[in-house]
MDTraj code that builds the backbone (N, CA, C; nanometers):
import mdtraj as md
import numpy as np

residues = "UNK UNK UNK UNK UNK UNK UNK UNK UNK UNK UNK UNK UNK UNK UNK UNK UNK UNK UNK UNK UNK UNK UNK UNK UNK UNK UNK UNK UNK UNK UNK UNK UNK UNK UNK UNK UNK UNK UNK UNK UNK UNK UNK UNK UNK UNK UNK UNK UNK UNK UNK UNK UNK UNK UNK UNK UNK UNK UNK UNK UNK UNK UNK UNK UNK UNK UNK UNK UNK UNK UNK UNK UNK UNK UNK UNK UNK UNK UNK UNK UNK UNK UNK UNK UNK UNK UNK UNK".split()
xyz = np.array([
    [-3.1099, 2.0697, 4.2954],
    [-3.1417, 1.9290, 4.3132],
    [-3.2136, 1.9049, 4.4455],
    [-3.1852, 1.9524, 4.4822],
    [-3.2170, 2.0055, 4.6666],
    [-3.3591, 2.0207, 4.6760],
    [-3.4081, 2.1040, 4.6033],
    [-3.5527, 2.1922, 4.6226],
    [-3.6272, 2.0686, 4.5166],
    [-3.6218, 2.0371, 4.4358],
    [-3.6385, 1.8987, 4.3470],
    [-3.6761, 1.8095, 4.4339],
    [-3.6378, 1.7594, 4.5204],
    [-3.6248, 1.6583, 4.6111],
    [-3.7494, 1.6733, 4.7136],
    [-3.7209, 1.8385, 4.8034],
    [-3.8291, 1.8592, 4.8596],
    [-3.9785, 1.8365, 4.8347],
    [-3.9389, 1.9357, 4.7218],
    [-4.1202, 1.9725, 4.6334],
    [-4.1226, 1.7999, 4.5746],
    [-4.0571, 1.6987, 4.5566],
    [-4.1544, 1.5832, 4.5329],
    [-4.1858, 1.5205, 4.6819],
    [-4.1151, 1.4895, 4.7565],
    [-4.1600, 1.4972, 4.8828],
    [-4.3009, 1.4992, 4.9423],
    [-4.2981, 1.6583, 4.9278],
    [-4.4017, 1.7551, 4.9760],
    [-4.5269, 1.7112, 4.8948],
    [-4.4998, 1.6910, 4.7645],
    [-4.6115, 1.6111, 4.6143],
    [-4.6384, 1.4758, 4.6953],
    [-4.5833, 1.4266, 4.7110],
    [-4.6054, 1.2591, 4.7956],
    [-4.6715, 1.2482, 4.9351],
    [-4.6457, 1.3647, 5.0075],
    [-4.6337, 1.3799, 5.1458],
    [-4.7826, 1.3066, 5.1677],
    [-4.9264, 1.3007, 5.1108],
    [-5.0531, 1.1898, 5.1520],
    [-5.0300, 1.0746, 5.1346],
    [-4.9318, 1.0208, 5.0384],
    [-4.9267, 0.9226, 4.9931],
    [-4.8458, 0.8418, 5.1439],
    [-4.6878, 0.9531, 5.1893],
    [-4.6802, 0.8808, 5.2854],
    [-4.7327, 0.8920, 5.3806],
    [-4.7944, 0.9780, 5.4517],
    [-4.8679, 0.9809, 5.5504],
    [-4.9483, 0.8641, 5.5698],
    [-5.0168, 0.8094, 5.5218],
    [-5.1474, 0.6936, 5.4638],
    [-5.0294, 0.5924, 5.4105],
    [-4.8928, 0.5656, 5.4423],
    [-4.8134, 0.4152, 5.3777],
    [-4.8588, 0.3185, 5.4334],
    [-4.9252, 0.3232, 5.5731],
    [-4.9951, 0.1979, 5.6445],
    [-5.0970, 0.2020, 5.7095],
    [-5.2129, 0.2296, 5.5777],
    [-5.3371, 0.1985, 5.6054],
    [-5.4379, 0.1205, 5.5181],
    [-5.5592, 0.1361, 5.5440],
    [-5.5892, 0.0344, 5.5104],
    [-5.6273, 0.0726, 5.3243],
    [-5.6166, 0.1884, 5.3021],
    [-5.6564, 0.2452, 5.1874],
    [-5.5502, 0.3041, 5.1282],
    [-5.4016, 0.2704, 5.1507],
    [-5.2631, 0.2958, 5.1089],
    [-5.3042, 0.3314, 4.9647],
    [-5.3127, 0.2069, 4.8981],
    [-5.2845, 0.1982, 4.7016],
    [-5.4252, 0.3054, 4.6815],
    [-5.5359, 0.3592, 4.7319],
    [-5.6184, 0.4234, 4.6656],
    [-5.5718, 0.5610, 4.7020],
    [-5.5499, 0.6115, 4.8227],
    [-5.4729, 0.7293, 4.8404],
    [-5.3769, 0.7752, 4.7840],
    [-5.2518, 0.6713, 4.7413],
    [-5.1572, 0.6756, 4.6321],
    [-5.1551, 0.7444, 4.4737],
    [-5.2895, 0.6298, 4.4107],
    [-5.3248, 0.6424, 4.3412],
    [-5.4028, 0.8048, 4.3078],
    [-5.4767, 0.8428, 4.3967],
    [-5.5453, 0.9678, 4.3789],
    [-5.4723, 1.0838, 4.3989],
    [-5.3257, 1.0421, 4.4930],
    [-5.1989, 1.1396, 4.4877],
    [-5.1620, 1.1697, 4.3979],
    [-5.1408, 1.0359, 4.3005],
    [-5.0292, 1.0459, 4.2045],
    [-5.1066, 1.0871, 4.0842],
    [-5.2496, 1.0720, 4.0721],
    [-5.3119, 1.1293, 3.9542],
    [-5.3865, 1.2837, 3.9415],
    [-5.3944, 1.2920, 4.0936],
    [-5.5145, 1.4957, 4.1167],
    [-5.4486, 1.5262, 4.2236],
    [-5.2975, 1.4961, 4.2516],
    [-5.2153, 1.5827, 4.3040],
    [-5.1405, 1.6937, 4.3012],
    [-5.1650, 1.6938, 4.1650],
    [-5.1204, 1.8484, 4.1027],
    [-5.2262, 1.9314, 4.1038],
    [-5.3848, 1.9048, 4.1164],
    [-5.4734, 1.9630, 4.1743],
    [-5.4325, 2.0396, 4.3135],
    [-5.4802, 2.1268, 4.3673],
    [-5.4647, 2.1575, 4.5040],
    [-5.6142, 2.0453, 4.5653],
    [-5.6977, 2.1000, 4.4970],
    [-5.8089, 1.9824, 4.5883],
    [-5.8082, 1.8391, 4.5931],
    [-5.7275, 1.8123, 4.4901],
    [-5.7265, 1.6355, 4.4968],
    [-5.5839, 1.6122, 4.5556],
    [-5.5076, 1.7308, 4.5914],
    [-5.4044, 1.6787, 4.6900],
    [-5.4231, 1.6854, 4.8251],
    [-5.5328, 1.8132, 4.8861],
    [-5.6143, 1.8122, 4.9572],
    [-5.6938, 1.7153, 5.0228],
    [-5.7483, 1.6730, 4.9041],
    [-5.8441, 1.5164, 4.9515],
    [-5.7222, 1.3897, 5.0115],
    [-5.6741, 1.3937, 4.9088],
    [-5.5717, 1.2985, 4.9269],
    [-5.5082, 1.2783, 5.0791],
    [-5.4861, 1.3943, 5.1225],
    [-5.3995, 1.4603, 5.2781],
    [-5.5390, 1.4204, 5.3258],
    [-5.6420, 1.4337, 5.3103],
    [-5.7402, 1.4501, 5.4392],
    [-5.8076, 1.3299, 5.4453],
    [-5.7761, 1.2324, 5.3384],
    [-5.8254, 1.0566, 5.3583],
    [-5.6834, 0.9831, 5.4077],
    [-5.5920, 1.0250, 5.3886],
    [-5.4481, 1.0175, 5.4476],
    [-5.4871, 1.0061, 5.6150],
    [-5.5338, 1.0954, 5.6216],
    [-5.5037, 1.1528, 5.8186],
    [-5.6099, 1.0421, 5.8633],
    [-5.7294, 1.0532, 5.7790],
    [-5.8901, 0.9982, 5.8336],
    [-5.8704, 0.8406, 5.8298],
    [-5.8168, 0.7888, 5.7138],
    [-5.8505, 0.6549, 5.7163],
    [-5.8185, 0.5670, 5.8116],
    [-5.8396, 0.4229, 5.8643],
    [-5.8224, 0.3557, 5.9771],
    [-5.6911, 0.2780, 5.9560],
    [-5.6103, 0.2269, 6.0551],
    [-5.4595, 0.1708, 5.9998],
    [-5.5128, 0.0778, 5.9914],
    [-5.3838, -0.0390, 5.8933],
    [-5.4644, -0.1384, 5.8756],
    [-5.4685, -0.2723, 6.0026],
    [-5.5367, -0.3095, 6.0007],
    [-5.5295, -0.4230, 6.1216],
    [-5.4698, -0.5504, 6.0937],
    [-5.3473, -0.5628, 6.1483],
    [-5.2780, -0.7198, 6.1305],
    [-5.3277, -0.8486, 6.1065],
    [-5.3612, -0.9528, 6.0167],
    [-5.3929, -1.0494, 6.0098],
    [-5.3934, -1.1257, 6.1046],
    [-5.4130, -1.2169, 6.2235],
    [-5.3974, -1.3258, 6.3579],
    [-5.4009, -1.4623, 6.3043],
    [-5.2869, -1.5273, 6.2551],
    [-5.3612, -1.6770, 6.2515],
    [-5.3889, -1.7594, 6.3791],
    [-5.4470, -1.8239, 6.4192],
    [-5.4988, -1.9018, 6.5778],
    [-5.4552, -2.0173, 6.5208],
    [-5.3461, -2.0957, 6.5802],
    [-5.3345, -2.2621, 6.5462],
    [-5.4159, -2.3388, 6.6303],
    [-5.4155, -2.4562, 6.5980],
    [-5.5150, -2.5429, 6.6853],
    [-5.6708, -2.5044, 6.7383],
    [-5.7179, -2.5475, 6.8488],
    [-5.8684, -2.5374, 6.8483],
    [-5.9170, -2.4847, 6.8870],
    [-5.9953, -2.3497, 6.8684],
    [-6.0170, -2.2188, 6.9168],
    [-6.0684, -2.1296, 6.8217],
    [-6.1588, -2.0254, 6.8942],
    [-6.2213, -1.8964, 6.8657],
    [-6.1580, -1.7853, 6.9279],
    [-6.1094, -1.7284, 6.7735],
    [-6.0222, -1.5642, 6.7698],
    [-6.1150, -1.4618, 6.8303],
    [-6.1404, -1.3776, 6.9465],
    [-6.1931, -1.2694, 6.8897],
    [-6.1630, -1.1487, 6.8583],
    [-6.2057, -1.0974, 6.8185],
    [-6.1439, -0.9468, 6.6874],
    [-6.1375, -0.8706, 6.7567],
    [-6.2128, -0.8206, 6.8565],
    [-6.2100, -0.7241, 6.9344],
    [-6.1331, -0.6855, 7.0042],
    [-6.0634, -0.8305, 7.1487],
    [-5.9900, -0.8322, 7.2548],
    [-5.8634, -0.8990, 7.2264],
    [-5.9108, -1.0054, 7.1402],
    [-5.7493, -1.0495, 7.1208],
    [-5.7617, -1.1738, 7.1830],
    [-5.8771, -1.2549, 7.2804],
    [-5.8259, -1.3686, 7.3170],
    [-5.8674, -1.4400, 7.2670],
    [-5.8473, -1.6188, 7.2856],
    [-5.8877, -1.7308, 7.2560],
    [-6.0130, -1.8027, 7.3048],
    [-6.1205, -1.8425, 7.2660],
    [-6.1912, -1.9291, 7.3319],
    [-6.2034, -2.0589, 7.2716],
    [-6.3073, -2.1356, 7.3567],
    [-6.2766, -2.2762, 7.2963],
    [-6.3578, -2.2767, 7.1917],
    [-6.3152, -2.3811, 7.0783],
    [-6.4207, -2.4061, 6.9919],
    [-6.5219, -2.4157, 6.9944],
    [-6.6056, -2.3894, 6.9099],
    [-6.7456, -2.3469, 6.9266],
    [-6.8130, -2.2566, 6.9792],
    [-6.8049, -2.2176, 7.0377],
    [-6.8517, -2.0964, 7.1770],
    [-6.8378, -1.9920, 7.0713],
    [-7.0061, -1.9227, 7.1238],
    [-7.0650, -1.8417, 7.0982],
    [-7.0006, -1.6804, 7.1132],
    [-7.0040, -1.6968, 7.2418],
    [-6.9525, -1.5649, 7.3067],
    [-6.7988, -1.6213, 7.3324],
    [-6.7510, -1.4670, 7.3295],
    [-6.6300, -1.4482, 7.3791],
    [-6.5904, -1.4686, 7.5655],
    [-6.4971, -1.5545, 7.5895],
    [-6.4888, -1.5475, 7.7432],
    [-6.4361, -1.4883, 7.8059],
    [-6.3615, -1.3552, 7.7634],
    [-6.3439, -1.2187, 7.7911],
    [-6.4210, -1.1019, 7.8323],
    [-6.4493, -1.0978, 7.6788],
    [-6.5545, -0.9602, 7.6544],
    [-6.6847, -0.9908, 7.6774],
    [-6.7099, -1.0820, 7.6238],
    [-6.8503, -1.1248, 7.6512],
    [-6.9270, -1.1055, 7.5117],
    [-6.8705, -1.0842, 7.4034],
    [-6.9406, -1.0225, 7.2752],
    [-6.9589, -1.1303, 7.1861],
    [-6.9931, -1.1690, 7.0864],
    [-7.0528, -1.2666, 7.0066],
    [-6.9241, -1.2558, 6.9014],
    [-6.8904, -1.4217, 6.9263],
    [-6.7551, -1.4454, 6.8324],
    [-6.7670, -1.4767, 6.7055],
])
top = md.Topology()
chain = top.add_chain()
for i, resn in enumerate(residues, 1):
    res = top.add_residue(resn, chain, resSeq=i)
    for name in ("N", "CA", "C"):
        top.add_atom(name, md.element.get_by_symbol(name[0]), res)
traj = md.Trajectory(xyz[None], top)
């Protein structure tokens, strides 16, 4: 039951690697279908490691420009960021 446990594990192991990114359900998916492949479990592990995590949603209340980059607030409207200096 033991070794059962492992070897699905080890079968899953891209799927969890990649549980929080931004391409989770397609990595999953390509686990759980050409994972019994060696190359599509392969792939699977190596879009696992590569892909980008996913980035948290920010809601901003009230009156203001988010920017994506740095994280701060500027005032409404404004072009540029009053941080970074980058185009909001």
């Amino acid at each position: 039951m033991g070794t059962l446990l492992l070897l699905t594990l080890l079968y899953f192991l891209p799927a969890i690697v990649g549980h929080n990114k931004r391409d989770a359900v397609g990595i999953f998916v390509l686990n759980l279908l050409l994972g019994w492949t060696v190359i599509g479990w392969v792939i699977a592990m190596g879009w696992a490691c590569s892909s980008a995590p996913r980035m948290p949603a920010i809601v901003v209340a009230g009156h203001g420009c988010y920017c994506p980059r740095c994280g701060t607030v500027s005032m409404y409207g404004a072009r540029y960021c009053s941080a970074c200096g980058r185009p909001v």
